[in-house]
Structure formats: structure tokens, C-alpha cells
N, C-alpha and C positions, 0 to 999 in steps of 0.2 A: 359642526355639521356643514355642511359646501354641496350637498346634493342636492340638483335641482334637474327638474325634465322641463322643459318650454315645450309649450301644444304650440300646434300648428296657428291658433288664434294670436299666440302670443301672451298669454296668459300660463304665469308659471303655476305650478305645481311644488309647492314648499311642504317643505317638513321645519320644522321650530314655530318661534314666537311671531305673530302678525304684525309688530311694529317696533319703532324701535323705545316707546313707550315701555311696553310690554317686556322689552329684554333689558332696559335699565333695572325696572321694578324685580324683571326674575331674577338677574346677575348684580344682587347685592354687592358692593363693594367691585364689580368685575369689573373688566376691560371696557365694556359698554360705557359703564356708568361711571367712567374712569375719561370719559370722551365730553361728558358734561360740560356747560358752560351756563356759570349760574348770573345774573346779574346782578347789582352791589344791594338791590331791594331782596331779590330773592336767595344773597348769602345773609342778611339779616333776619332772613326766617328763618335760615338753618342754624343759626346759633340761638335765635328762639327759643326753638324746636329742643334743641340739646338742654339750653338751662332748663327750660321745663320739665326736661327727664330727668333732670336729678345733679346735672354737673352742672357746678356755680362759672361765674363766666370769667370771675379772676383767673379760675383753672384754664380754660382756654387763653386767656392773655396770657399766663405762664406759660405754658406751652408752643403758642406761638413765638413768644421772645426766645423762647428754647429753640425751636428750628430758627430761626434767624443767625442766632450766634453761631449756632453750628455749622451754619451753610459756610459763612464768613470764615470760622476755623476750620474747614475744610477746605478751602480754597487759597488761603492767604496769609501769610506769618504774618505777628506781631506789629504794628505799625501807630501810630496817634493817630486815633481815632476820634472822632467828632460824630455824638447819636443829636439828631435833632428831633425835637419832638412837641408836634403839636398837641392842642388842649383835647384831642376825643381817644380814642381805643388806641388810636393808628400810635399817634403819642405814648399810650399806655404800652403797649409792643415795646414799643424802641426803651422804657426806662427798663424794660427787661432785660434787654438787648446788653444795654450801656453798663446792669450789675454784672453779666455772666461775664462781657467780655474782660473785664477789670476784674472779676476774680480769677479768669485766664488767665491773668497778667499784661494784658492789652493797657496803656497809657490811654485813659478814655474821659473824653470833656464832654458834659451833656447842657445844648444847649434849648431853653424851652421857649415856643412864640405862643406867646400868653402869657398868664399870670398864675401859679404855682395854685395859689388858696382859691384858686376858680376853678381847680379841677373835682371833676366828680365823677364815683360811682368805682370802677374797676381801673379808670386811670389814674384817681385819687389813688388809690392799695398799689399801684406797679409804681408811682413816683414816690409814694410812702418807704418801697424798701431800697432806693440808691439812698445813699450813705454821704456821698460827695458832694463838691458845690453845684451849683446852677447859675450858667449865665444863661444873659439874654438871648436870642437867635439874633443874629446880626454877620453880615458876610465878610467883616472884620475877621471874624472870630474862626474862619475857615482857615486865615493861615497857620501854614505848618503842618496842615492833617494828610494824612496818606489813607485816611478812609474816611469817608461819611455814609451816616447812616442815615437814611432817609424817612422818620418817621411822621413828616411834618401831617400830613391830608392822608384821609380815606378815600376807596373808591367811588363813590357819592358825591362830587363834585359836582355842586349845582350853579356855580358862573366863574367868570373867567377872572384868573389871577391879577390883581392889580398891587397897586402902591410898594409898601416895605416886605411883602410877602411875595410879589413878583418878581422883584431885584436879589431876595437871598435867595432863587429859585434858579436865577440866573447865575447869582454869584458861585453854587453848586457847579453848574454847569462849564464856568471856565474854571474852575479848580483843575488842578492835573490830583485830586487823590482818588482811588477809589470810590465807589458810590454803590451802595447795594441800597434799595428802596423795600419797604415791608409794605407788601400787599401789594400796591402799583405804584408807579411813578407820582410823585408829589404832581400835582397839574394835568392827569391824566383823567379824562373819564373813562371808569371803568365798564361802562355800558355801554360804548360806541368805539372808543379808541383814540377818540379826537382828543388835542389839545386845545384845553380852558386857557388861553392868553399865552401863556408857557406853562414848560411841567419839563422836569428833571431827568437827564439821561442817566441811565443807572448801568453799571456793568452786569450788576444781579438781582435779579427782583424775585422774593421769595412770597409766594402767595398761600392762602391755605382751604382746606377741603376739597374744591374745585377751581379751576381756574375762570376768570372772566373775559366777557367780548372782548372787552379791553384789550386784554394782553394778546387777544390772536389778529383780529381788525387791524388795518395801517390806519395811523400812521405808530398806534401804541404800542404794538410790536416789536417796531424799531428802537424803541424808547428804554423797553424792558431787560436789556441786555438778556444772559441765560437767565431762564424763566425755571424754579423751582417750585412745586407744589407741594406742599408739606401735609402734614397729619396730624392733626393736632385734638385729635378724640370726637370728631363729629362721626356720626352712624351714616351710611351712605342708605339707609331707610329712611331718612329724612327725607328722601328725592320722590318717595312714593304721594310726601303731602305736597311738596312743592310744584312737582308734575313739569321736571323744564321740558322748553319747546327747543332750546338752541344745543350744538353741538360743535366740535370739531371733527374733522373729517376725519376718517381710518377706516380701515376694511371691517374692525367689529360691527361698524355700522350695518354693512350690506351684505357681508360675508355669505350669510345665509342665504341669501338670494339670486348669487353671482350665478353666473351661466354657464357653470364649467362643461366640459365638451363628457356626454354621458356614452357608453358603452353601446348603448342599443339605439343608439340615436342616427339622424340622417340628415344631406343638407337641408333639405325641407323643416326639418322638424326646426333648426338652428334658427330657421326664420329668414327671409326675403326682404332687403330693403332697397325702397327704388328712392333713389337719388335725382331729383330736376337739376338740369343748369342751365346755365347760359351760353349765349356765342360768343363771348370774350373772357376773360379771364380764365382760362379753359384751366390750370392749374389747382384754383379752389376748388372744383368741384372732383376730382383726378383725389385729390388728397383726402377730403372727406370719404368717395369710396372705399377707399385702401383702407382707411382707419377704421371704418365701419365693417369692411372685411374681414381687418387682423383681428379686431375684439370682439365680436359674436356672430356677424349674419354668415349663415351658413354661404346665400348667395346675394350679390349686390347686382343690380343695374343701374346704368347709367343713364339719364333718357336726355338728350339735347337738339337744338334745333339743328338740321339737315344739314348746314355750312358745316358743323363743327363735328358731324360723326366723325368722319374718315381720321382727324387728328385723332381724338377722344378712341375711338376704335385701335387706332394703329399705338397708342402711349396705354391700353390698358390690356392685359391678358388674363387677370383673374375675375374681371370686373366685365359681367355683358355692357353693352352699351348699343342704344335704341333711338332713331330720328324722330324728333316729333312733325308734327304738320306743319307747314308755314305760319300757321296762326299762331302758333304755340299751346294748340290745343291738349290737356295730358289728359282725356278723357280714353283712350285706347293703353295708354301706359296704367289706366286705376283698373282696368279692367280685371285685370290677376287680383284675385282676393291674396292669392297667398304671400302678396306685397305686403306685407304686416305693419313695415314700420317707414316713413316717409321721411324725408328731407328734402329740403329748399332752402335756397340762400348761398350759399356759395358760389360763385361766379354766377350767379343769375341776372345782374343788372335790374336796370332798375324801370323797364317799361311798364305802359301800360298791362301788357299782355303778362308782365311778370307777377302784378295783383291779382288779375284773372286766374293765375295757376296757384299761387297758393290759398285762393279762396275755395279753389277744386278739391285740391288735398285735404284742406279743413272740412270740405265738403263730405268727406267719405265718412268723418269719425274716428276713423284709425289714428295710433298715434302718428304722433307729425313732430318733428326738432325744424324749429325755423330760426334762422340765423340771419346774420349780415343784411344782405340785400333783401332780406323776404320781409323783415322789419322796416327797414328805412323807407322802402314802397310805399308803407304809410302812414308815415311821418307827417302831411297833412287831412289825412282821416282818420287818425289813431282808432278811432272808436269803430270803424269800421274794422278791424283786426279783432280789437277786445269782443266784439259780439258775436264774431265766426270760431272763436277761440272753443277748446272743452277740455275735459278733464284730461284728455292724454294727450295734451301738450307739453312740449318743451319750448322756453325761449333761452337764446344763448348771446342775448345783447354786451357790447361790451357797456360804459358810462356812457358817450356819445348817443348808439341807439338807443338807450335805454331811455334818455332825458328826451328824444323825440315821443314816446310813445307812450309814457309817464309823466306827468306832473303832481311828482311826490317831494318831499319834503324831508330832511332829518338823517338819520346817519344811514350808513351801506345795508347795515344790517335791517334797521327801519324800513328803507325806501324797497328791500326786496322783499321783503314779508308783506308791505302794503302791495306792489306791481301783483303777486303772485296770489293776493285773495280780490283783489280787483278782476283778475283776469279767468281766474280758474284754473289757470297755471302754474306747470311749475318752469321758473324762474329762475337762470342761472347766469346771474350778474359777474363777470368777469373781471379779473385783476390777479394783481398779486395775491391779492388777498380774496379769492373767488367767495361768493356766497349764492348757494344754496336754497331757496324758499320754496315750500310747499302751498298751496292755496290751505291747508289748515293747520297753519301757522310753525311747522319745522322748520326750523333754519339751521345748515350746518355751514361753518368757513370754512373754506380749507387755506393751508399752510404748508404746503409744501411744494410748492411751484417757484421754481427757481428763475432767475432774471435772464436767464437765456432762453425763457420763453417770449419776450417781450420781438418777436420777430413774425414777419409778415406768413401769415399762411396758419400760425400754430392754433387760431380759432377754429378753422377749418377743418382741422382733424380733430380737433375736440368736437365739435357738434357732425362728424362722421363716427365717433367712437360711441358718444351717448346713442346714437341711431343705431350702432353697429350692438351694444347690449337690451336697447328696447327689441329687435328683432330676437333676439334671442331670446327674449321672454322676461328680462329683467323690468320692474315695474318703474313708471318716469323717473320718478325722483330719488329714488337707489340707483339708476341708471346712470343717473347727471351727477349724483356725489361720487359714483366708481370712477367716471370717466374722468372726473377734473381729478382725482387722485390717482389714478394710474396715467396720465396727462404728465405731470407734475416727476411722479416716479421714473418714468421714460426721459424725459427732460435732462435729470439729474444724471444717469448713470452716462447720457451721454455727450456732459460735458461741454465746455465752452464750444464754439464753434459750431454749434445748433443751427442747423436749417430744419425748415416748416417739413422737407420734403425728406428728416432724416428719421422724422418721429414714425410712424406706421411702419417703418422695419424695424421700429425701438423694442415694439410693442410685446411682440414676443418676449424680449429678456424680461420687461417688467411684470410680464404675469407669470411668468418663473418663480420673480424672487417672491410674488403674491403668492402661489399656492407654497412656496416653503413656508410663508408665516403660517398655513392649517397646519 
């Protein structure tokens, strides 16, 4: 479904499921619950979960050593291979690994860090069935391989690699042989992304049921080489006990609430968004319009101090644009209720009188995207922000502002889930690796913004786009996950050579190839 009407409040009008709770739980096994990100505590319930129904969990190590090999034999002839494999599960995987590939015919040395008669439980039964010798784990032992298999650590890493397990982690790393790791990179936490001391670059990391923060988060991303997620007999009703809060970004998310332009609709109904700026930087605020134009508001204003209309006027034609007072007062600009959805921050500077106005916009209630300058304003009262703050906010800080107006702690994922139940907001931390935070407790990453986004201006039109679908009725924080992923999308198609000022004409093609995926 994709049909959606936007009232004039701004407030949509849906048909489907109320959350994206709601649509994992209904679309068993679907696209939705296919977006999941579980972390290495809450893959542990789900294999729980499963042995308690009835499947013994050797079957799941079978099974996973099963896609592992397979991944490898579909990828890559014959070559000496080296599985290494630590004393827990992850270990237990890889002895799978090491029989199938050897009955492939693969030339295959398994070596183990630990001690053989200390294993237990379902890793004891997968080193019970290789047949072959066992040497030590030692980085001697890597010459000659044109593959290694990474089975040393699970994603559960709870401190950082040191001594004889640090150095064969490394010793992996200058190998010239392949490396495919089973589950995530040896050294990697699987629930933030970071790297414990070192952790192993792998060309193919094959994980199973869902995939974790780990693998989407930088810098563990990079780490993962192609990222496989396999199947290995878990029920995707397991997610109804586990209830995750995190995701990765994609259209199933929001689809249902996207703002697509209806038959009986009008600019009005599309929603109104007035945009503040400033008298310098006149280009940030220029870009944000447009982007808030191209992707929902039926109509934009621009409102800026009296120096800077005539440019601002004369550089826009689908975008009104309005002088404010000398004081910079926007109390005659909120006057239009049908101004639905607000923005500040781009090219606004950083004066006193610049606080003053997005105190006013927060003033009204309506939603409000504050960016750039509308944050770093205050940077020495933070708290004076967080208490003006309400539920239909958006923040679009990159790291910089964000650690002005936060003093949080812990991974990307962490610190945006903490700013966004701190604040009431939602929370759209920027990067390569954007994240997503709802004030109760959703977080989605996205991954799919490419590095020629990393150019000046391209925030700009991102927090004019998230403005440009709240006006049109989209709700915050489906707002902010559409935007950084059609962000991202536009980005892509148009290639190296990217200016900030190319994206809002991008915009159109990528909601094209968006409504081809309905």
C-alpha cells in the first residue's frame, strides 16, 4: 500500500499497520522483518527461542557451517585453506566449515586457539566430526593459505584483543589469502561496530537470521567485506518475543506512509513549509527550500532578513520568499497556521537574535527540523534547547554539533538513542553511517550514502527534504529515515562529481526509481 492523504494539519491519514513494530510482527519472515538488526544478546535469545521449540542447537551449528561453505564455494575455486577456530560456537561453525570444505576437495588445515578437551557442549559435537589433524592457532601457520576462515570470536566481544590472540589477528590481516569470517569479524563488536584493539578484515562475512549493528555501523562495515545473511532454520516469530528496536534503513520501513502526490489533492493540502535564514550564507538556506520543495511541500517560503531578500528573491522562483523585521523578529512569518512544518539552521548564523527565532518556532508546537546553526546557537546553554524542545522535532546534528549539545557517552548507536529520549526528539546523527533515533527507543542506520556525499551544502538539503515530507504529512521520524535514504539514493545515481547544489534536481529521478520498487 503507498496511499496516503496529508490534512492540512499535517497529520496523515494511513491505511496499514501503526508501527513498524506492528509490521515486523504482521510480515513474518517479510521485507520488514528482513530489515531487522538484532544484537549479539538478543541473537542469543533467538537461538534460545528455537532450541526450546524443538531444534537441537548442533542442528543450527550444522547448518550454519553449511552456509559458510557454501558461500566460499560459490564464490571461489579450490585453494589451501586454513579454518581457524576458537573454543565457543563461532569455533564450532568453522569445524563445520573445515569438514565440508575437505569433502569438497578443498586442501583444508584447521587450526584451534585453545585447548581441544576444553571444548564443550555443540562445539565439543562439530570438532568431534573433522577427522583430520589439529594444529595450534599460530601466524606461522598462515603461510601458504590462499584462504582463511575466520572462526576464531563471536559477536559478543567484551574487551579488547591483546597478547598471542592480537598478533594472529594481525597476522590474518597481512596475509595476501582470502579471509571470509563466520558471523563478524574476529575483533569486531558486534553491537556497536567498533574495533576491540584489532579485529580482522575479511573479504566475506557470512552472518545468520539477522544481521547485526556491527555489520552496518562504521567502522565494522568496512571490516565485513560482502556481507551474507544466511538461514539457517530460525522462525522469524521469534522477533515477536524479542521485540527489536533497531533496523536498517529501506523504503519497507516507511513506505506506507510516504507522501505520494494523491489525485484529489492541492498545494495546500501538500503542506506549507517556511524556512528561516540568515544574511550570509545565503546558499544553505536556497538549497534546503528546493529540497523541501522537490520532496513534499506543496509550497515553501523563505523568510530572511531585509539585506538578503532581493538576492534570495532574484536566485528563487518556485520558492516564495519574505523580509523579516530588522530585529529578526518571525512572529508575522508564524502567523500563517498553514505553515505546517518549520526549518532553521541553514545559513542562519549564529547571533543572538538567531536563539531568539528558533525559540519562537519551538514556540508554536508545530513540527520544526533544526540544523546547523540553530543547534550550535546553543552550544553554551544546551539545556536551554532541550527544554524548548517537543515531540515534533527533528535534530539533523552532524558529530561536532551533536557533542555541543550532548554529553553522552558509547557507541553512535548508543549516544543517538540516549540524545533522542533526553530530548524528546527525534534525532538524526549524521555520517556515513547516519542513525536514526526515535525518543522511544527506534533506531534505524542507514547505509547507503555514498562518499560523495561528504561535500559542503549536502546537510542542507537533507534537513530541507526531512522538512519538505513532514509538510506533507509524513510523521518525524519516517520523515528523517525517507529523507537520509532518498539522500543517499540521489547521491548515488549521480555519481562522482557531486555538488550540494546538484541534489534537489537529483530528487525527482530517485523517487522514480522509489515508486518502481511499489
Amino acid at each position: 500500500m503507498r496511499r496516503i492523504v496529508p490534512a492540512g494539519s499535517g497529520t496523515p491519514m494511513l491505511e496499514g499497520p501503526e508501527s513498524m513494530e506492528e509490521r515486523v510482527m504482521n510480515e513474518r519472515g517479510g521485507q520488514v522483518s528482513d530489515l531487522v538488526l538484532l544484537t549479539p544478546a538478543q541473537m542469543a535469545v533467538a537461538d534460545r527461542l528455537t532450541i526450546d521449540a524443538g531444534i537441537p542447537g548442533a542442528s543450527l551449528m550444522a547448518a550454519a557451517g553449511a552456509t559458510v561453505a557454501h558461500a566460499i564455494q560459490a564464490r571461489w575455486s579450490p585453494v589451501p585453506a586454513v579454518v581457524l577456530c576458537g573454543p565457543g560456537n563461532n569455533g564450532g561453525d568453522g569445524w563445520v566449515v573445515a569438514r565440508l570444505l575437505q569433502e569438497a576437495g578443498w586442501p583444508v588445515r584447521v587450526a584451534l586457539w585453545g585447548e581441544r578437551d576444553r571444548l564443550r557442549g555443540d562445539a565439543a559435537w562439530a570438532a568431534s566430526t573433522w577427522q583430520g589433524s589439529v594444529e595450534r592457532a599460530q601466524p606461522e601457520m598462515l603461510a601458504g593459505a590462499g584462504l582463511i576462515v575466520d572462526g576464531l570470536l563471536g559477536a559478543g566481544l567484551s574487551r579488547p584483543l591483546e597478547g598471542g590472540l592480537r598478533t594472529l589477528v594481525e597476522a590474518v590481516n597481512a596475509s595476501l589469502a582470502l579471509v571470509c569470517a563466520i558471523d563478524v569479524p574476529s575483533g569486531l563488536d558486534g553491537a556497536s561496530g567498533r574495533v576491540m584493539g584489532a579485529a580482522i578484515r575479511a573479504d566475506l562475512t557470512v552472518t545468520f537470521f539477522r544481521r547485526k549493528p556491527g555489520h552496518v555501523l562504521l567502522p565494522g562495515r568496512l571490516l565485513c567485506g560482502e556481507l551474507v545473511c544466511a538461514d539457517i532454520g530460525i522462525q522469524a516469530s521469534v522477533l515477536a518475543t524479542i521485540a527489536p528496536r533497531f533496523w536498517v534503513n529501506g523504503p519497507d520501513l516507511w513506505w506506507e506512509r510516504f507522501p505520494w502526490p494523491d489525485a484529489a489533492g492541492h498545494k495546500y493540502r501538500r503542506g506549507h513549509a517556511l524556512v528561516v535564514g540568515g544574511g550570509t550564507m545565503l546558499g544553505a538556506s536556497r538549497l534546503a527550500c528546493l529540497a523541501a520543495a522537490r520532496l513534499g511541500a506543496g509550497l515553501v517560503t523563505l523568510a530572511v532578513p531585509a539585506g538578503a531578500w532581493a538576492i534570495q528573491a532574484g536566485a528563487l522562483t518556485s520558492v516564495m520568499v519574505e523580509a523579516l523585521p530588522v530585529d529578526g523578529d518571525v512572529s508575522a512569518a508564524l502567523d500563517d497556521s498553514r505553515r505546517n512544518a518549520l526549518l532553521i539552521g541553514p545559513g542562519l548564523g549564529r547571533s543572538p537574535a538567531a536563539r531568539s527565532q528558533v525559540l519562537a518556532l519551538l514556540a508554536t508546537g508545530r513540527p520544526c527540523v533544526l540544523d546547523a546553526d540553530a543547534l550550535t546557537v546553543f552550544a553554551s546553554q544546551p539545556e536551554l534547547l532541550l527544554r524548548a524542545l517537543h515531540g515534533g522535532c527533528v535534530l539533523t546534528p552532524h558529530e561536532g554539533e551533536f557533542a555541543r549539545l550532548f554529553e553522552l557517552e558509547g557507541d553512535k548507536l548508543q549516544r543517538a538513542a540516549g540524545a533522542a529520549r533526553a530530548s524528546g526528539a527525534v534525532v538524526l546523527l549524521k555520517g556515513a553511517d547516519t542513525v536514526v533515533a526515535a525518543p522511544d527507543g527506534r533506531c534505524v542506520i542507514n547505509d547507503n550514502a555514498p562518499p560523495t556525499l561528504a561535500t559542503a551544502g549536502a546537510g542542507d538539503v537533507l534537513a530541507g527534504m526531512v522538512t519538505g515530507l513532514v509538510a506533507a504529512g509524513m510523521p518525524t521520524f519516517e520523515a528523517a529515515c525517507a529523507a537520509v535514504w532518498l539522500h543517499g539514493l540521489a547521491a548515488d545515481q549521480l555519481g562522482l562529481g557531486l555538488l550540494a547544489e546538484d541534489l534537489p534536481s537529483a530528487l525527482p529521478g530517485a523517487l522514480q526509481a522509489l515508486a518502481r520498487l511499489g
